[in-house]
C-alpha positions as CSV (number, residue, x, y, z in Angstrom):
1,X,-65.2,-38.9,-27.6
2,X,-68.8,-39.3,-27.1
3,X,-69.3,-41.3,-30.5
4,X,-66.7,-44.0,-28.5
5,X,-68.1,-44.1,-25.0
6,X,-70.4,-46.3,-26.4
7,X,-68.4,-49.1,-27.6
8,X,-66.5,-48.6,-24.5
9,X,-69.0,-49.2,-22.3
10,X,-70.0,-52.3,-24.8
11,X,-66.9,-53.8,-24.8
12,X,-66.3,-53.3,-20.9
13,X,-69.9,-54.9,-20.4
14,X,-69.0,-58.0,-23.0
15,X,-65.8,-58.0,-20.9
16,X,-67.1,-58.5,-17.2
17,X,-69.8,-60.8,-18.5
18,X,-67.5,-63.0,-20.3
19,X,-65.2,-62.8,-16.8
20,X,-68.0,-63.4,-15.0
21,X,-69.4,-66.7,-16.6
22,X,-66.1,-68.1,-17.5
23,X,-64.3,-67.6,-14.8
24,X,-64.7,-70.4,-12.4
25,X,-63.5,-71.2,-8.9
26,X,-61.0,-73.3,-8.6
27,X,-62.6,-76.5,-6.3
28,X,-61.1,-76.9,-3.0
29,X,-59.2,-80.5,-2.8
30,X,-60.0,-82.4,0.5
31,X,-56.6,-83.1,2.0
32,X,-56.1,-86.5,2.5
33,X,-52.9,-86.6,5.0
34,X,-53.3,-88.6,7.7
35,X,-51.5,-86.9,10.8
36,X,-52.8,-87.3,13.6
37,X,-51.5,-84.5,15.6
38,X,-53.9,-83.0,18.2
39,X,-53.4,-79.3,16.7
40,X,-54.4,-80.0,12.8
41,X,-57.6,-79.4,11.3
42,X,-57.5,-81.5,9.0
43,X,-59.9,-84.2,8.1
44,X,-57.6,-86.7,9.5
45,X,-56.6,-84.6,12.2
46,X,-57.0,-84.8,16.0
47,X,-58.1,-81.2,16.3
48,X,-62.0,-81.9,17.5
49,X,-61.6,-85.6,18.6
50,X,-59.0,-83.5,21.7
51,X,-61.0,-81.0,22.4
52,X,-63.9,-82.7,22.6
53,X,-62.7,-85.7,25.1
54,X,-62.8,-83.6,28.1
55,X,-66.8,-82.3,27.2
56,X,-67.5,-86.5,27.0
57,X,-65.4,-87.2,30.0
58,X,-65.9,-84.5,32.3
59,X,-64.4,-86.1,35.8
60,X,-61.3,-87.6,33.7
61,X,-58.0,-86.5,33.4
62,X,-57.7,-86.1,29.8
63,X,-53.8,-86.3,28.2
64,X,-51.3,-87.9,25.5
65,X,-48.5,-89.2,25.5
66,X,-46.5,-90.4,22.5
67,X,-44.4,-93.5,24.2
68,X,-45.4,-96.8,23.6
69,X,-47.9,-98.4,25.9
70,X,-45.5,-100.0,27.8
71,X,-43.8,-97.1,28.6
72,X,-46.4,-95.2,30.1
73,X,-46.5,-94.3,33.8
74,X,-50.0,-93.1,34.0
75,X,-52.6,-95.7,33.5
76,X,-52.2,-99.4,34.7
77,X,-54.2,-102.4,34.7
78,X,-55.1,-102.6,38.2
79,X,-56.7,-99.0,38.4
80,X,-60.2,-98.8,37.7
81,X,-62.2,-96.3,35.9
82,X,-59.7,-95.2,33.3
83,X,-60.4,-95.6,29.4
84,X,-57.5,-95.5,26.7
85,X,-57.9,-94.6,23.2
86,X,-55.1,-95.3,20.9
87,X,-55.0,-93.3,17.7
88,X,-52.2,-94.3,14.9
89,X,-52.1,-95.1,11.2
90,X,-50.9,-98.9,12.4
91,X,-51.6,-100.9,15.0
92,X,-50.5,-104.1,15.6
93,X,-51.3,-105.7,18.7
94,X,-49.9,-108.0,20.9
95,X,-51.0,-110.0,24.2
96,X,-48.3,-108.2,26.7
């Protein structure tokens, strides 16, 4: 047995070296979905941009709503300081 511990060790060293420099990690892939929703954390998510607006905005009340604009009962034209930030994949705006 002792004449063969040495080509064991051998072949167990060629093994883990060979292992170690040919075995690569697999590359993360950005993900490139576009969502939108305040809990993802994706690239394209809304994740920081929510939790972030109350830290830039400290005296606002901060919120979402996913009606259309003309359905919303919380911000109007006549009130002042109030600031709106739309987020969506389209937009296509209109004068009313």
């Amino acid at each position: 047995m002792k004449k063969y511990f040495i080509y064991i060790m051998l072949g167990v060293t060629v093994l883990l070296l060979a292992i170690m420099l040919f075995g690569k990690k697999r590359e993360r892939e950005m993900d490139e979905r576009i969502t939108l929703r305040i809990k993802d954390k994706t690239p394209y998510g809304m994740y920081v941009a929510y939790a972030l607006l109350p830290k830039i905005f400290p005296n606002a009340l901060v919120g979402h709503d996913k009606n259309s604009p003309g359905n919303w009962d919380s911000v109007t034209a006549e009130e002042s300081n109030q600031a709106v930030f739309l987020m969506a994949k389209d937009f296509d705006a209109e004068e009313y």
